[in-house]
N, C-alpha and C positions, 0 to 999 in steps of 0.2 A: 311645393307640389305635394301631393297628396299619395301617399306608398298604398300597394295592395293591403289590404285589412284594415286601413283609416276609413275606406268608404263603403258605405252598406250596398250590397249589390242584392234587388229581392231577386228573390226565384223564379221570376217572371211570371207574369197576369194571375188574375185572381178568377176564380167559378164558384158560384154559388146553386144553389136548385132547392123547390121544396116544392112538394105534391101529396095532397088529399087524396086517401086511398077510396072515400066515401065520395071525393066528388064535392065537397064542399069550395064554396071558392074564395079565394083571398082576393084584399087589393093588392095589386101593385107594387106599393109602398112598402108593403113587406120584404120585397124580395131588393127593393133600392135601397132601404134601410142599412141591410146584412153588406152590404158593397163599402158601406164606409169605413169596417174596422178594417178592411184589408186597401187601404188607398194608396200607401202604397207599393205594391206592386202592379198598378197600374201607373201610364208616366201620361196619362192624358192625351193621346194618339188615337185612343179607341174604346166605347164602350158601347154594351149593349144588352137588350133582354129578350127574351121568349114567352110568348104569354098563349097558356091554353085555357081553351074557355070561355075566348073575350066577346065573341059575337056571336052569342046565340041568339040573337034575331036574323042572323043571317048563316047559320051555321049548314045550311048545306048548297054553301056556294063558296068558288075559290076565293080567295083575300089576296090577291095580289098588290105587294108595299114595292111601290116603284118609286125610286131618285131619277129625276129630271135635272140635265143641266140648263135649260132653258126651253122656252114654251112652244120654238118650232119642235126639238124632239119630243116635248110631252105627246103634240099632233100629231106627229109621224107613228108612234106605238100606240095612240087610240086607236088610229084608220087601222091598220094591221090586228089590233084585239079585237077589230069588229068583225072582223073574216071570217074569225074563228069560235067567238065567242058572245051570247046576247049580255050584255053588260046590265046588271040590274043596281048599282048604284056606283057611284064617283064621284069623290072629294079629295079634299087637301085632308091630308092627317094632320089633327091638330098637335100646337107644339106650344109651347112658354117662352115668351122672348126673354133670354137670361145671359149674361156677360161671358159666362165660362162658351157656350158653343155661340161658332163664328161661321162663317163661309157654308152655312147651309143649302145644299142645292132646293129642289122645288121637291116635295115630298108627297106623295098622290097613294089613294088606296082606290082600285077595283074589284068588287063584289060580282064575280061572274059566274057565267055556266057555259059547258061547256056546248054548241051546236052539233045536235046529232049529225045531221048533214055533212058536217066537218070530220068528224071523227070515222062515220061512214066508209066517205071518198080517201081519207089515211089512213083505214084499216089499225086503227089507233082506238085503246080505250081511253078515259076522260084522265085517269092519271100521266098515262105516256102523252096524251096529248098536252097537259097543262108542263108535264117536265120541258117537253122537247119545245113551244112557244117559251117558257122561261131561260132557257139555255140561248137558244134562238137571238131574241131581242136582247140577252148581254155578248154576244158575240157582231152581229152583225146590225145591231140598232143605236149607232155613235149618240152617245148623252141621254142612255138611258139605262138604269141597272131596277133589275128586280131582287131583290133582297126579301122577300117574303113569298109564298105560293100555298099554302095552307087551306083547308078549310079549319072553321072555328078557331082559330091559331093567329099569331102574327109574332113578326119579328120588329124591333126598334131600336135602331141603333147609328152610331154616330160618333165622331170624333172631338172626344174630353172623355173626361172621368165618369164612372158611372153610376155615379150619384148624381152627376150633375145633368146627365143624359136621361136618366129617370125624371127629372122635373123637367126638363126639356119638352119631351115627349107626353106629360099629365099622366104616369103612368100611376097617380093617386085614384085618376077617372076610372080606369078598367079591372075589373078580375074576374078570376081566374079560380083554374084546382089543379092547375100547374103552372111553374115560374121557371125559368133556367137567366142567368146572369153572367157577364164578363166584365175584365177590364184587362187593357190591354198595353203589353209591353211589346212595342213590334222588333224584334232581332233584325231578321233578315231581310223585310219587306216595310212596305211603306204604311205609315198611318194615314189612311183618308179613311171617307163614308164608307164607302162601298167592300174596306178591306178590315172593319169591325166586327167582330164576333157579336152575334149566334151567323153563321153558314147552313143555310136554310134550300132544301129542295120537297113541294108538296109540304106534308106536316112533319118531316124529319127536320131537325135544329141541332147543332152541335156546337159547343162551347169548350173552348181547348187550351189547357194550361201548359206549354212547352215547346217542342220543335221537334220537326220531323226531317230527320236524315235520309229518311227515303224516299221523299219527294217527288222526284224527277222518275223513279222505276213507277210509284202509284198510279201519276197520273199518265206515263206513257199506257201503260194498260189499261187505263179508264177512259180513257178518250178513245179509245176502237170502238168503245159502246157506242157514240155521240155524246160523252162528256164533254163539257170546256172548260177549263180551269180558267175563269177570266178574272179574278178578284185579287189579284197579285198578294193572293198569302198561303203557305201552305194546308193551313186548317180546310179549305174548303173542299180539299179532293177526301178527306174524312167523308163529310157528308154525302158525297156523290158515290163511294164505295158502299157505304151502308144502303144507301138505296138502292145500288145495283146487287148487293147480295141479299136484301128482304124482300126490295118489291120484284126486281126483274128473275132474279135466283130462287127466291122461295126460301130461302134460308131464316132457320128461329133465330131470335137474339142471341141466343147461347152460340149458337153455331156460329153467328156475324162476327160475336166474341172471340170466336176463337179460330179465325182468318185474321184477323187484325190484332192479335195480342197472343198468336199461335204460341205454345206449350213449346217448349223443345224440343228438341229428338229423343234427347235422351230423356226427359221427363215422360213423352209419349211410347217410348220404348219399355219403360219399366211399370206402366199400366195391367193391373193385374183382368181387369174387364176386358175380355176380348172385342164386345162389341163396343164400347169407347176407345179403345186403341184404335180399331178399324177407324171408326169414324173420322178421329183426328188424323187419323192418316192422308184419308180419302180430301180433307177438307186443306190436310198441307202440300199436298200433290196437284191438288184441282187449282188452288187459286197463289201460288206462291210470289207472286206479282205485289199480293193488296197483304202482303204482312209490313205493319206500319213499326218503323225502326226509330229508334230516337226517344227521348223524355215525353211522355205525355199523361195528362189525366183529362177524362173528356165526359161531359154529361150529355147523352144525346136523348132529346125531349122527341117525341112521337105522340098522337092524339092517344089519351089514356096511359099514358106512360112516361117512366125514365130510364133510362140504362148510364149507371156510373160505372169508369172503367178505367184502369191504371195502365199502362206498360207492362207489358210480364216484368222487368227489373222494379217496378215501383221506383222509376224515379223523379215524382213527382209529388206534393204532399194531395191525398185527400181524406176526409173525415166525413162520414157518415151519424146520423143523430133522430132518434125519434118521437115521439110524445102522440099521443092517444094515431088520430088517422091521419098523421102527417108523418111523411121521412122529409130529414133534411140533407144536405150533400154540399160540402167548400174546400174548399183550398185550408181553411184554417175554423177551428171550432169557435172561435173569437165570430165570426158571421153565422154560424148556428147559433148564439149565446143571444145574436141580437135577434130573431126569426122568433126563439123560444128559449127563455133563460132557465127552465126547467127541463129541457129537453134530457133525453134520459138514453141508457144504450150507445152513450158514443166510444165509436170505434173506427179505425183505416182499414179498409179492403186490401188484402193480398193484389202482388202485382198481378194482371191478367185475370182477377176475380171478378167477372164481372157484377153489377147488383142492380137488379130488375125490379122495379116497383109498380106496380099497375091499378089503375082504379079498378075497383070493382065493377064488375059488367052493367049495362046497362046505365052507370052514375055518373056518365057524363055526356 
């Protein structure tokens, strides 16, 4: 039998990210490449990626990437998107038939918009209405999960390693001028499709290296909004809080930062700016519910952007890396080495520091 320190236990899941400040676009490839030096701390359960960028012929209409268990539910979520929405194209996402990924459900993408008429009579703009149909149909639409909601964006992701999920998916065919990546070690909950990282609402994606002991307090407070936690893994109430504090709250990145990865007391007490003290105050008093406890480092992708983010403890590894108009961002520099083997300025963010990278306006 095998004693503790005989067996290598990794740190759990691996993130990688890289994004064009100019808006230039990579393939794919790139960002499946970087997923191999870290293999493993993925165990094959779950991988997946984030691509911005990818459809600009159809970049101002939603991308809905929907799992089907079978072709009467595919039906049953067309009729209901047509209610609400004039569908301007539908297909299968194409995929590579390859030995490593098995038991694939039915994998569908729709290019929609949303119907004034509709939005109208729900007193709803085109975002709450594309959130709340996405929430919707994975709560109360049996064998069907939306895993993507984006304009110009999508998510792809699936259960094996994610390099192997990168050919899976031809993720050689698409780019981009941002990429975000996982692989995944599931602790607590189960490896299937639908509970792979990126955690996607609209164009927010999150990609999450660790576990969250606050779970249960996040999402009770999140779901008062009309959240649902349906995806049986902790990462995805991340992405439902970030959305509830940027798009529904009004809240800057920094600020979202610092709800989810709050300063101390005492670190906030001994602030010599009065008006940063306030704020952090105001922002640990208002929302003390969505401060996220437990190991984590998380890349959250947004259209034009990235936000890398530790745990105020740091305790989880990540490294930051750059070269002319790219940043790059993993779990380990060994996956920036493969992205850009010249890569220069590498360095780990402070815990709760967050690092905000953004294209340049209009560059994408």
């Amino acid at each position: 039998m095998k004693r503790e320190g005989e067996v290598r236990i990794p740190s759990g899941c691996a993130i990688a990210a890289v994004i064009s400040k100019d808006g230039n676009r990579m393939s794919g490839q790139l960002i499946a490449d970087a997923m191999v030096p870290m293999h493993d701390r993925s165990n094959g359960l779950g991988g997946g990626f984030a691509g911005y960028g990818i459809y600009p012929e159809y970049k101002d209409y939603y991308a809905l990437h929907i799992f089907f268990d079978d072709r009467p539910s595919r039906i049953d979520c067309e009729t209901f998107l047509k209610e609400r929405f004039e569908i301007v194209k539908s297909e299968v996402i194409p995929t590579r038939k390859i030995p490593q990924i098995t038991d694939e459900p039915m994998i569908w993408r729709y290019f929609v918009a949303p119907l004034h008429s509709v939005m109208a009579s729900m007193q709803l703009d085109e975002k709450a209405l594309v959130s709340r149909t996405a929430v919707q149909i994975n709560t109360e639409h049996k064998g069907a999960y939306v895993f993507s909601s984006g304009k110009n964006m999508g998510a792809f992701k699936a259960v094996g390693f994610p390099e192997d999920v990168g050919k899976f998916y031809r993720l050689d065919e698409y780019e981009g001028y941002s990429w975000t990546a996982h692989g995944r070690y599931p602790t607590n909950t189960p490896g299937w499709w639908g509970g792979a990282h990126p955690f996607t609402l609209l164009d927010y994606s999150v990609v999450h290296n660790g576990e969250i002991s606050s779970y249960d307090a996040n999402r009770r407070f999140i779901e008062m909004f009309g959240y649902k936690c349906t995806l049986q893994t902790d990462t995805e109430v991340i992405t439902y809080i970030l959305d509830y504090l940027l798009r529904v709250q009004g809240l800057t990145l920094k600020e979202a930062a610092s709800v989810i990865a709050a300063p101390f007391w005492s670190t906030i007490n001994d602030k010599s700016d009065i008006e940063d003290k306030n704020k952090h105050i105001y922002l640990r008093t208002m929302f003390p519910s969505l401060l996220i406890t437990g190991p984590f480092s998380i890349v959250f992708g947004y259209n034009g952007g990235l936000m890398a983010l530790n745990d105020r403890l740091k305790l989880r590894s990540m490294v930051v890396g750059e070269k002319d108009d790219k940043v790059f961002i993993a779990s380990e520099e060994a996956a920036i080495r493969v992205m850009q083997p010249d890569a220069e300025n590498i360095w780990s963010p402070a815990g709760g520091e967050p690092v905000i990278v953004e294209v340049k306006e209009g560059a994408y």
